[in-house]
C-alpha positions as a Markdown table, in Angstrom:
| # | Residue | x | y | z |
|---|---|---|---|---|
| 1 | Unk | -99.3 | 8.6 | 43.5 |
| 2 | Unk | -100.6 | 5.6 | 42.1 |
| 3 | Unk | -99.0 | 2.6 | 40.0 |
| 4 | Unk | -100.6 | 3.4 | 36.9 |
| 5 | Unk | -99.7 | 6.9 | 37.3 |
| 6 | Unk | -95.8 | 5.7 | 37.7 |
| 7 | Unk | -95.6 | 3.3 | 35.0 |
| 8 | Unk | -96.6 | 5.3 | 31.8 |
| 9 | Unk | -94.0 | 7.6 | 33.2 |
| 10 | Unk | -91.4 | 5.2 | 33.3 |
| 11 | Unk | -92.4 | 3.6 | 30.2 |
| 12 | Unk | -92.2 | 7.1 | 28.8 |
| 13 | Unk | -88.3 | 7.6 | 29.6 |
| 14 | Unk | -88.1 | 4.2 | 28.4 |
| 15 | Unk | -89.5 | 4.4 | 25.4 |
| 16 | Unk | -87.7 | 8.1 | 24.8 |
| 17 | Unk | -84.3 | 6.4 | 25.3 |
| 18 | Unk | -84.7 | 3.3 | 22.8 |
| 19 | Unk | -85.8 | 6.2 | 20.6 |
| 20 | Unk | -82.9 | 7.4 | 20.2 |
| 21 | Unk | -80.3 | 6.8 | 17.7 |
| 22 | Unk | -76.9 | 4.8 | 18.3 |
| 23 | Unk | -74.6 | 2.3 | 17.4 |
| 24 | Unk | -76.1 | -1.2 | 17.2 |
| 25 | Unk | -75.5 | -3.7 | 19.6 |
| 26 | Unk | -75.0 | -7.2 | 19.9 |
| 27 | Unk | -74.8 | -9.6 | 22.6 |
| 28 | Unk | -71.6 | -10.8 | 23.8 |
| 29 | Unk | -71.4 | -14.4 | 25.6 |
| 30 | Unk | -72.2 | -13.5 | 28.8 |
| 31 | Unk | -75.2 | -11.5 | 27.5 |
| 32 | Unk | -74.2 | -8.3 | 27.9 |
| 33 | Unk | -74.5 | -6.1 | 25.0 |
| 34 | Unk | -70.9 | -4.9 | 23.1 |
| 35 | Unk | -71.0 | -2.5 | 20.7 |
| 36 | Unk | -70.0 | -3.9 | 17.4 |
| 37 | Unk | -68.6 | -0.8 | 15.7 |
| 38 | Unk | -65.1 | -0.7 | 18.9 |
| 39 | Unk | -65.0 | -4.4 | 18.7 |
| 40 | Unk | -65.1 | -4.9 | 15.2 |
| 41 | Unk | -62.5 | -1.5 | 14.6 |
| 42 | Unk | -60.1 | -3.2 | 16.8 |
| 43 | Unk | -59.5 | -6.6 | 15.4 |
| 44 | Unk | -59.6 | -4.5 | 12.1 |
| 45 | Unk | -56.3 | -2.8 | 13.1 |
| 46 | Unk | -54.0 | -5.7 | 14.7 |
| 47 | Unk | -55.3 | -8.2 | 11.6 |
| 48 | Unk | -54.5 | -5.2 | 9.2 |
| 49 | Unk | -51.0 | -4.3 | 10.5 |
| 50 | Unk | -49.6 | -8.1 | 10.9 |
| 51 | Unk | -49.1 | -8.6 | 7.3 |
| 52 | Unk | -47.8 | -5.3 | 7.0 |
| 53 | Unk | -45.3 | -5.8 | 9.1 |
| 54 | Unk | -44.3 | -9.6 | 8.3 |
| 55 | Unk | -43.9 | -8.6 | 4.7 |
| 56 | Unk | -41.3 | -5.5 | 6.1 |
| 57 | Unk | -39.4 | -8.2 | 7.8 |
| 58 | Unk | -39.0 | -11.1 | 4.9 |
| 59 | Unk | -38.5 | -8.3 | 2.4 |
| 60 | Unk | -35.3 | -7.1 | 4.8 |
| 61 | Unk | -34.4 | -10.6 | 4.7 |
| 62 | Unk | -34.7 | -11.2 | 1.7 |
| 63 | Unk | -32.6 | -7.8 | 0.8 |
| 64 | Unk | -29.9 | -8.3 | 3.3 |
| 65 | Unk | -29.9 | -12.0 | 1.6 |
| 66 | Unk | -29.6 | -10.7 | -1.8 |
| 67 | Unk | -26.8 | -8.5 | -0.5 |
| 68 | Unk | -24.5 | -11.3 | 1.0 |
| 69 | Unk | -25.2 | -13.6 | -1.6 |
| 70 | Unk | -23.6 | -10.0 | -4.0 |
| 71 | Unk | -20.7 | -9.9 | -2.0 |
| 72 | Unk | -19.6 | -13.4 | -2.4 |
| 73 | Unk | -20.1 | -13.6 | -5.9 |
| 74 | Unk | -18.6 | -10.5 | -6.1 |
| 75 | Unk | -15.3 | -11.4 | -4.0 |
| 76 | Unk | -13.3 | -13.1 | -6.8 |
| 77 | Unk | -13.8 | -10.4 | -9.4 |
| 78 | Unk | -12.8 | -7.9 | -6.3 |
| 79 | Unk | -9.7 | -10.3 | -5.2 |
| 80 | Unk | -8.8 | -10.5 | -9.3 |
| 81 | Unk | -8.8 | -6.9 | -9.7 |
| 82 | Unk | -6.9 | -6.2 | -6.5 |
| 83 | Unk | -4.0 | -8.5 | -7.7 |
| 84 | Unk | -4.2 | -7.1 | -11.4 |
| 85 | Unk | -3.0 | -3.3 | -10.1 |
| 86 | Unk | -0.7 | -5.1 | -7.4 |
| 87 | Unk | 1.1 | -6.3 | -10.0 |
| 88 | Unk | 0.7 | -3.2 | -12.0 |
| 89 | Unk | 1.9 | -0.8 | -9.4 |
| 90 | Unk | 4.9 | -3.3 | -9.0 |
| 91 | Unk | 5.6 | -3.8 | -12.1 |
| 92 | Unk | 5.7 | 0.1 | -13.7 |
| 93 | Unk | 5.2 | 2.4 | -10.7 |
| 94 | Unk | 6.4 | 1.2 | -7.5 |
| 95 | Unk | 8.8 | -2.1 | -5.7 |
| 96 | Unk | 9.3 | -2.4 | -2.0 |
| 97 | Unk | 13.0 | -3.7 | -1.8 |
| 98 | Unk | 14.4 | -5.7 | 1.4 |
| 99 | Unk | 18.3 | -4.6 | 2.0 |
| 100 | Unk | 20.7 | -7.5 | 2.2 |
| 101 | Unk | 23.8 | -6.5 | 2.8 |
| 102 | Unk | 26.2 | -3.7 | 4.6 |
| 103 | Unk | 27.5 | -2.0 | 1.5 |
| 104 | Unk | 25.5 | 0.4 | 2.2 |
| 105 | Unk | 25.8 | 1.5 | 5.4 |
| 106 | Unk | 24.9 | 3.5 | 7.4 |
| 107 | Unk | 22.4 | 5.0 | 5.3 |
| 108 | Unk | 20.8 | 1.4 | 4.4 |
| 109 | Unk | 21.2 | -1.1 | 7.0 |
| 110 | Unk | 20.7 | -4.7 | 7.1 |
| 111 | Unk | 16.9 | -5.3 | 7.2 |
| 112 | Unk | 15.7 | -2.1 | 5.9 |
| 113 | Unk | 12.7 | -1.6 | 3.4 |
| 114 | Unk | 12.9 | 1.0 | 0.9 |
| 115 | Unk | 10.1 | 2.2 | -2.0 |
| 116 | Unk | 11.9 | 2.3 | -5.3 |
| 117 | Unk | 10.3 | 4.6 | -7.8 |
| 118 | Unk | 10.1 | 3.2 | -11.1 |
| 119 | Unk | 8.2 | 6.0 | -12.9 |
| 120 | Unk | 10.5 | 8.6 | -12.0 |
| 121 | Unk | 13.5 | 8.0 | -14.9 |
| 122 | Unk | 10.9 | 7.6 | -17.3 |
| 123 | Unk | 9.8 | 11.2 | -16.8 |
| 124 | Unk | 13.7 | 12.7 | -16.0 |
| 125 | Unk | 17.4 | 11.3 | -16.4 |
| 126 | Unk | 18.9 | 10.1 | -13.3 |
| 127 | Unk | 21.0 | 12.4 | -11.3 |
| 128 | Unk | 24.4 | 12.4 | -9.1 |
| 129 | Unk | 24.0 | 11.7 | -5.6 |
| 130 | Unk | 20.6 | 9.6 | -6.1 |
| 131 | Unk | 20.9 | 5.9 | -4.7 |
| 132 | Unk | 19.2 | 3.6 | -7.3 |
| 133 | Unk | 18.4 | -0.3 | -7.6 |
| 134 | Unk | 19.4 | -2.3 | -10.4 |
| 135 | Unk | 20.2 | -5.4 | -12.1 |
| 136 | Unk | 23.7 | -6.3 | -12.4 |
| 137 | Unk | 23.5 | -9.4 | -14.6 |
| 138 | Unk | 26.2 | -8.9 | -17.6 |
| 139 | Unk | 28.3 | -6.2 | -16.2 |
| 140 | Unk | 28.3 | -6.5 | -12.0 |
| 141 | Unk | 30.2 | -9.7 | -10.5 |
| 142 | Unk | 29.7 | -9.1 | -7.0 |
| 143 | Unk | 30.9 | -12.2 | -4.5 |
| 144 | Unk | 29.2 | -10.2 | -1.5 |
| 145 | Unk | 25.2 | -10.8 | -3.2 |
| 146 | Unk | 23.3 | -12.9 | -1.3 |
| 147 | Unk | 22.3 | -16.4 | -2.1 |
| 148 | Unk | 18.7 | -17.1 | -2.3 |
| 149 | Unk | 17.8 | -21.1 | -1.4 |
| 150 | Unk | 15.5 | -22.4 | -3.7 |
| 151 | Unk | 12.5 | -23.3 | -2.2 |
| 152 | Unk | 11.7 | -27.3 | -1.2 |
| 153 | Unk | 8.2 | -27.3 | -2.3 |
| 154 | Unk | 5.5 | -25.2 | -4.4 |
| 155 | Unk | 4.2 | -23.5 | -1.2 |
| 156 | Unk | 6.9 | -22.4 | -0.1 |
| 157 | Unk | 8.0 | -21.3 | -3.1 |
| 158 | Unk | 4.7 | -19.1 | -3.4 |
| 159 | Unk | 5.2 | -17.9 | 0.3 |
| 160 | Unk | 8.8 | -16.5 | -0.9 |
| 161 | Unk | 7.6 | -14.9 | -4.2 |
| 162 | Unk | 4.6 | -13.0 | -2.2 |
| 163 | Unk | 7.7 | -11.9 | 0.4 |
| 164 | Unk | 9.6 | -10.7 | -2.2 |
| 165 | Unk | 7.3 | -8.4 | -3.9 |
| 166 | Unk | 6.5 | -7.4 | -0.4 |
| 167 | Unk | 9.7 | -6.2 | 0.2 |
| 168 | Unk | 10.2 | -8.5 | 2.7 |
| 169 | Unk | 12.9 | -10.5 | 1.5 |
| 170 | Unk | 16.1 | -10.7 | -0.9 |
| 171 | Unk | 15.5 | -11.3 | -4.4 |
| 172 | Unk | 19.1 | -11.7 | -5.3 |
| 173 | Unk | 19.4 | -10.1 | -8.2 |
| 174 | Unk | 19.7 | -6.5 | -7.8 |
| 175 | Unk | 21.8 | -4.7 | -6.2 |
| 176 | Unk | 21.0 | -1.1 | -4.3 |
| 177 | Unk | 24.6 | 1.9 | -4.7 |
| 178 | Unk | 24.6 | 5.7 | -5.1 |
| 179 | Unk | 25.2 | 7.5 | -8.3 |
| 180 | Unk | 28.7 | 8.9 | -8.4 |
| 181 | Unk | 29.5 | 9.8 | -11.8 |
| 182 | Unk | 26.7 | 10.1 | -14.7 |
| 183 | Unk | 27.8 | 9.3 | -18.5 |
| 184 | Unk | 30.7 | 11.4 | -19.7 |
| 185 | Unk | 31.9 | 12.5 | -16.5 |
| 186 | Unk | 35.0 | 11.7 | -15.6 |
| 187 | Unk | 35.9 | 10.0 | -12.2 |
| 188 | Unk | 39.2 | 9.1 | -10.5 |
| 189 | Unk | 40.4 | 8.5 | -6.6 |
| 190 | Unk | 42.0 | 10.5 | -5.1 |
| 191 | Unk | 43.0 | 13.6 | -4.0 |
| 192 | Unk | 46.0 | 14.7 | -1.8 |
| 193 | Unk | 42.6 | 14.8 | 1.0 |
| 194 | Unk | 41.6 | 11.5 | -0.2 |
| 195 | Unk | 38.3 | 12.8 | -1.8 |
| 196 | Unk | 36.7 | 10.9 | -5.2 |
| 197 | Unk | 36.7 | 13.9 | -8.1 |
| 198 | Unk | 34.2 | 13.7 | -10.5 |
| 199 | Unk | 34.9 | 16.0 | -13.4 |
| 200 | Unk | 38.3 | 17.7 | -11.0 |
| 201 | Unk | 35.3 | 18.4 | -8.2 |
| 202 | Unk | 35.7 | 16.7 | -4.8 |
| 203 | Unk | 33.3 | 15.3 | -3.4 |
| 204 | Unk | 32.7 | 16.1 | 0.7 |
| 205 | Unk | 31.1 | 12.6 | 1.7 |
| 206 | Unk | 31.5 | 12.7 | 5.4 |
| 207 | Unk | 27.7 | 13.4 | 5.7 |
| 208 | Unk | 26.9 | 9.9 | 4.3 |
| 209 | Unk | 29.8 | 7.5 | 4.5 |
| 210 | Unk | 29.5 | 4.8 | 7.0 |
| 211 | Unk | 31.9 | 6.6 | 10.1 |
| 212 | Unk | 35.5 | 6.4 | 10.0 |
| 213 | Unk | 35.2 | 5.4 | 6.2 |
| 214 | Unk | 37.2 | 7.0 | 3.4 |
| 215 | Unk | 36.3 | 7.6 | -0.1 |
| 216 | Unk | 37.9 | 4.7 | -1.1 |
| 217 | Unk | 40.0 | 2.1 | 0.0 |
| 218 | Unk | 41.8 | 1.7 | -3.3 |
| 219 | Unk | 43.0 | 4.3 | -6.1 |
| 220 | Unk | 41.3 | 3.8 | -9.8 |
| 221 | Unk | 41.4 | 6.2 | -12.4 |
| 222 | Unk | 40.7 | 8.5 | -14.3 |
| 223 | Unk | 37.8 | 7.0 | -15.5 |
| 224 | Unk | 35.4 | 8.1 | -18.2 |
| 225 | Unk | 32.2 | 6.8 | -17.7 |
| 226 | Unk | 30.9 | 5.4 | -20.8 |
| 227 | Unk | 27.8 | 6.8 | -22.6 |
| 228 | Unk | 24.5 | 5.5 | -21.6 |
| 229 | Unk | 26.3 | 3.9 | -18.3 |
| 230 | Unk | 26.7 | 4.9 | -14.2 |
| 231 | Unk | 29.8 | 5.1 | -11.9 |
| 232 | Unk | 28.3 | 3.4 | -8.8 |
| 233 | Unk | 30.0 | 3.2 | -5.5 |
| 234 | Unk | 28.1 | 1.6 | -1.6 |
| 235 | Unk | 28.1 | 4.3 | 1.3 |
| 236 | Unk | 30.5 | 1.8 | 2.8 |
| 237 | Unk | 33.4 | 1.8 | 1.1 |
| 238 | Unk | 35.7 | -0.7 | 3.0 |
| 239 | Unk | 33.6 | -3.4 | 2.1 |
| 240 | Unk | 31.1 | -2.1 | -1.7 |
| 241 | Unk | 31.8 | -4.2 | -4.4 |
| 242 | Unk | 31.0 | -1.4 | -6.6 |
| 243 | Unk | 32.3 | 0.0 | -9.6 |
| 244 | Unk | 35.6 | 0.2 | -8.2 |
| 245 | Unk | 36.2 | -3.7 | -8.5 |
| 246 | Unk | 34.5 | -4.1 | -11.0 |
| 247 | Unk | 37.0 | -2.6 | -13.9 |
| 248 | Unk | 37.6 | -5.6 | -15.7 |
| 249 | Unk | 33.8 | -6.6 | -16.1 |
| 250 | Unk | 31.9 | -5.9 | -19.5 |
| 251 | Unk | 31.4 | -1.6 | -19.1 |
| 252 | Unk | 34.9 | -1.4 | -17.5 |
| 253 | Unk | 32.8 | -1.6 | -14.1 |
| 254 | Unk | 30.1 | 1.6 | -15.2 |
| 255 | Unk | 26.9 | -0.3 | -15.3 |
| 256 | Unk | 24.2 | 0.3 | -17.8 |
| 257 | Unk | 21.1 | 2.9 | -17.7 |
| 258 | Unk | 18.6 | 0.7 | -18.9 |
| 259 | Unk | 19.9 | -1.7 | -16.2 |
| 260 | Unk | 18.6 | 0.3 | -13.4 |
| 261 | Unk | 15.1 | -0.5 | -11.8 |
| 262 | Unk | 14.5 | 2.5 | -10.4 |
| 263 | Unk | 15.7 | 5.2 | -7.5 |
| 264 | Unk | 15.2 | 4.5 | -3.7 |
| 265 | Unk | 13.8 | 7.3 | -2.4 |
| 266 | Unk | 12.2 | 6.7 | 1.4 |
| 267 | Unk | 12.9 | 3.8 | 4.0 |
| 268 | Unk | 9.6 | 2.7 | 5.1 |
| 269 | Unk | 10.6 | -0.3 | 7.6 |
| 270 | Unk | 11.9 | -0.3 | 10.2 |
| 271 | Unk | 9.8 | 2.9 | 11.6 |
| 272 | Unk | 12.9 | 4.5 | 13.9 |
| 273 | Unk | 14.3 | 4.5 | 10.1 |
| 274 | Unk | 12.1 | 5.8 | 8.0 |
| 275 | Unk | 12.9 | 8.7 | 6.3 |
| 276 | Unk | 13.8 | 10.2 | 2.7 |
| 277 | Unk | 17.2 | 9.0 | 0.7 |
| 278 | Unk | 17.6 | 12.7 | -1.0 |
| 279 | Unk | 21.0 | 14.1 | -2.8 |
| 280 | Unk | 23.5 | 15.2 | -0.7 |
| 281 | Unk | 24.5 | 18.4 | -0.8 |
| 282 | Unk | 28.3 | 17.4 | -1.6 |
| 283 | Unk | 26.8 | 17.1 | -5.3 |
| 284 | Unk | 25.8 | 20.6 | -6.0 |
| 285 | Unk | 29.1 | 21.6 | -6.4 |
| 286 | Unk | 29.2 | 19.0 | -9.2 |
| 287 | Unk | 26.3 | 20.1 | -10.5 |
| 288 | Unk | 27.8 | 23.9 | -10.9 |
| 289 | Unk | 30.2 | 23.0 | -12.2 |
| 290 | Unk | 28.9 | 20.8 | -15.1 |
| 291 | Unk | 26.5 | 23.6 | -15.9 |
């Protein structure tokens, strides 16, 4: 075959293929041709998603900043709130109270915490048998109450007061004894069995007397406790200033209802004492028996 029969062939396929349709081409550096469509899609993509995704990122820093910058501002009004119902709950609903003596014994010991309910008188009157918290100022003279120092300076001062309404320490001022006799019973020591009567009805008390105690170490009545006042005598009767000794004070030694705080009714520190301060069931029979 000749040369001039080869070459229109060749120019033939040649010319066919550039013929055809296709993407356009450019040359790259080298001189090779690239198609522009792939090049120019790809650098589309990354350029197109890098804002995308730096704009995510500052506006989740800028959110998470906004949040923080919430919180702070928020913080005081949080803290004031807080310290509003603190004082609230102890106040009208609820006081932790620190035990300072042994009158109580052993159902209170030295040490122990115990919730008061404040509410609970409000909604009910008290009842025999409950053990309550109250102030004794005007009517209780009590030489066993413990001294509270006065603090050296103001933060130690503040330190105490926070203690205090924690529960955590003596306040000084009130005083923590069971109800014996409610107003207009009639009370008196003792029996030939040495056991307090309250309205003729003796009291069993072996279930919450400190051990080896007796109902009481020293005779009194009959006594009628006056209206609107409480007969109130310590678990541990060999050594409760209770009502007992307190005859010659303002009340003839009953103390007044709207003295009391409130009734203890758990032990919440320390934990191998927690438990409930309920009425014993010595009291029922009292109960009966006033109707």
């Amino acid at each position: 075959m000749s040369k001039d029969e080869r070459d229109p062939g060749a120019d033939g396929v040649q010319d066919e293929d550039s013929a055809r349709p296709g993407p356009e081409e450019r040359s790259s550096a080298t001189g090779s041709r690239v198609p522009e469509d792939s090049g120019a899609s790809g650098v589309s993509e990354v350029v197109g998603q890098e804002p995308e995704e730096k704009a995510d990122a500052e506006m989740s820093k800028s959110q998470s900043s906004e949040k923080k910058g919430s919180f702070w501002k928020e913080l005081p009004i949080l803290i004031v709130i807080a310290v509003v119902l603190a004082f609230v709950i102890r106040t009208w609903v609820m006081q932790a109270f620190y035990i300072p003596s042994t009158s109580m014994e052993n159902t209170l010991l030295v040490g122990d915490r115990v919730l008061v309910n404040k509410v609970v008188y409000q909604i009910r009157d008290i009842e025999r048998g409950e053990v309550v918290v109250f102030n004794g100022n005007g009517s209780w003279d009590d030489p066993n109450t413990v001294t509270v120092p006065e603090p050296t300076n103001p933060v130690a001062g503040a330190f105490s007061w926070v203690q205090q309404q924690l529960g955590a320490a003596p306040t000084g001022k009130e005083y923590i004894k069971r109800v014996i006799g409610l107003p207009g019973d009639t009370v008196e020591c003792c029996d030939e069995q040495n056991r307090i009567l309250v309205n003729g009805v003796p009291l069993e008390e072996d279930a919450y007397l400190y051990p080896g105690s007796v109902a009481s170490h020293t005779e009194f009545g009959p006594v009628e406790v006056p209206e609107g006042h409480l007969w109130l005598m310590g678990d541990h009767r060999a050594i409760s200033y209770d009502s007992r000794l307190n005859q010659n004070n303002p009340g003839g030694g009953a103390v007044p209802i709207d003295h009391v705080v409130g009734r203890a009714f758990v032990i919440i520190w320390p934990f191998n004492q927690v438990g409930g301060l309920g009425v014993p069931e010595s009291f029922e029979a009292v109960d009966t028996a006033a109707g």
